[in-house]
C-alpha positions, 0 to 999 in steps of 0.5 A: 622719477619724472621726466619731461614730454618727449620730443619729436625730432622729426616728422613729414614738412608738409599737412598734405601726404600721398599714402604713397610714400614713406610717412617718416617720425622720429621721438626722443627723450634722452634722460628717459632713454640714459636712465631707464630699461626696457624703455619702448617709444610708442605711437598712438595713431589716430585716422578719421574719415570725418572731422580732425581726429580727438587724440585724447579720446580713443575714438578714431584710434586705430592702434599703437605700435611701438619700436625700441631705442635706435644706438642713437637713442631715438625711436624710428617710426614708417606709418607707409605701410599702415595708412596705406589700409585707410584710403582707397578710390572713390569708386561712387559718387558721394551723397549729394551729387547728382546723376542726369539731374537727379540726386545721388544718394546712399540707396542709389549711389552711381559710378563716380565717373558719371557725375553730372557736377561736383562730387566730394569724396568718400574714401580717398581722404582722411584725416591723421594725428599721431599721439607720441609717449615712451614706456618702460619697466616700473613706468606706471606708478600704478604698476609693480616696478617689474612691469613695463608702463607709461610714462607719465609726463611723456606725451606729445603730439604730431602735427595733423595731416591730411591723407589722401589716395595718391602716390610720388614719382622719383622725379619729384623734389624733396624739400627740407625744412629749416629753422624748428623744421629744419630735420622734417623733410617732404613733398610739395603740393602747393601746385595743386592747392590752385590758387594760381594761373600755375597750378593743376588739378590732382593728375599727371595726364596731359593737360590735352586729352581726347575724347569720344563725344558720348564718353564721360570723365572727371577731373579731380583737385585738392581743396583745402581751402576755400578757394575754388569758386567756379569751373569756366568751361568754354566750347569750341567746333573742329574749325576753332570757332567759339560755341558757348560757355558755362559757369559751373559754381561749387556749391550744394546745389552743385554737389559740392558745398556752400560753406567750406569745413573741415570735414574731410570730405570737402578736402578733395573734390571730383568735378564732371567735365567731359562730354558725356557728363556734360550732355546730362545738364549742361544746356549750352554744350548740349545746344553746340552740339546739336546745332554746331556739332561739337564732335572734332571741337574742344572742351576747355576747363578752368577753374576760378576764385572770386578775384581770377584764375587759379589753374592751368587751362585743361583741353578736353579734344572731341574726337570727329566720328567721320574717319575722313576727318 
């Protein structure tokens, strides 16, 4: 008997998922569950660390798991606890990132702390799509009808999502779909895509920090998008007083990238903005410290597209070395 693709009744509402939290699906296939036994659903999970993953081939594949009808009839998958092994923190800077100005690369990686620009990312990002289908006994022609295989016709795909090293608070708002995604349910990023005055970089530290003035620190923000253009550093000494600015483009030369892709290395970036990184090359900063004595000033940090704004303003505070203020 034929039956027809299975249905996914639910999944996350969102592309964007924090390995954090729970990575809810649910399949059916209602005349298959009424009609057959040992009926199995079945989830062919695919991860890449590269490009969107092929599921019709099992190059990224990397395993199926399976679960047996709920008394609804449904399968209930939570993928938490296995994605959870495919990302991690970026440790090293990526190859292509500089360190005091010189390249970084495989040979010769450095603390992703001490980058001078821009750094993509190695391991803190991948890509996921999940292939659904249902098994039961005789379900492969090509078996004896006393063997448990797949049903022809069965097939379904997830939306692809993009993975990343992240976790949710239990204050965070969980949003319900509606319409067609009116079961799927998730979390929000959209503050942190920046593209507005609004928005912010992927931390939850304060938006004012201190700092030693020889210590280094990245920020880090997501970009699945082009949208990020330049980061619009602006420096100030202990009385308030303007010292200087500078542009810092993303872009290859920077260690980030001229085209935008969909290689997932490009979809969340690390960027060195705290004194230490910015001693390395940044010829203003270095000259306000020098002749103005940044110590007991600010660092600001912003980030810009081509047509304005598109984050919140961050305040890097140099603390002074002198105790007496």
């Amino acid at each position: 008997m034929a039956y027809s693709n299975s249905t996914i009744e639910q999944q996350p509402l969102y592309p964007q998922l924090p390995v954090g939290q729970e990575i809810i699906c649910v399949v059916s296939n209602s005349s298959l569950v009424a009609n057959e036994t040992k009926v199995k659903f079945c989830a062919e999970v695919h991860i890449s660390s590269t490009t969107p993953p092929n599921v019709n081939i099992p190059t990224h594949k990397i395993g199926t798991f399976k679960t047996t009808p709920n008394n609804a009839g449904v399968g209930m998958f939570d993928f938490r606890n296995i994605i959870e092994n495919y990302v991690s923190a970026d440790n090293l800077a990526s190859n292509g990132s500089s360190y005091k100005g010189n390249q970084v690369n495989y040979e010769d990686a450095r603390p992703l702390h001490l980058v001078d620009k821009y750094s993509l990312s190695n391991n803190s990002t991948k890509y996921m799509q999940i292939r659904f289908y249902v098994e039961y006994l005789g379900g492969d022609p090509a078996l004896a009808s006393t063997v448990v295989g797949r049903a022809p016709g069965t097939d379904t795909d997830s939306d692809l999502f993009t993975l990343f090293n992240g976790y949710l608070k239990y204050t965070d708002v969980l949003t319900m779909g509606a319409g067609t995604t009116a079961s799927d349910f998730g979390y929000s990023l959209g503050k942190f895509n920046l593209s507005s005055v609004y928005d912010d970089f992927l931390t939850n530290a304060p938006k004012s920090q201190t700092c030693n003035v020889n210590d280094y620190g990245t920020i880090s923000f997501l970009a699945p998008n082009d949208n990020v253009e330049y980061f619009y550093l602006r420096y100030s000494n202990a009385a308030g007083v303007a010292l200087g600015n500078d542009t810092i483009n993303r872009d290859l030369a920077n260690g980030a990238y001229d085209v935008f892709t969909s290689d997932v290395s490009n979809q969340l970036i690390h960027f060195g903005c705290f004194p230490g990184n910015l001693q390395n090359w940044a010829s203003n900063f270095s000259a306000s410290l020098v002749v103005d004595n940044i110590e007991g000033g600010q660092i600001r940090v912003q980030a810009f597209s081509s047509t304005g704004t598109i984050s919140e303003e961050y305040t890097i505070n140099v603390n002074c070395p002198n105790t007496k203020g």
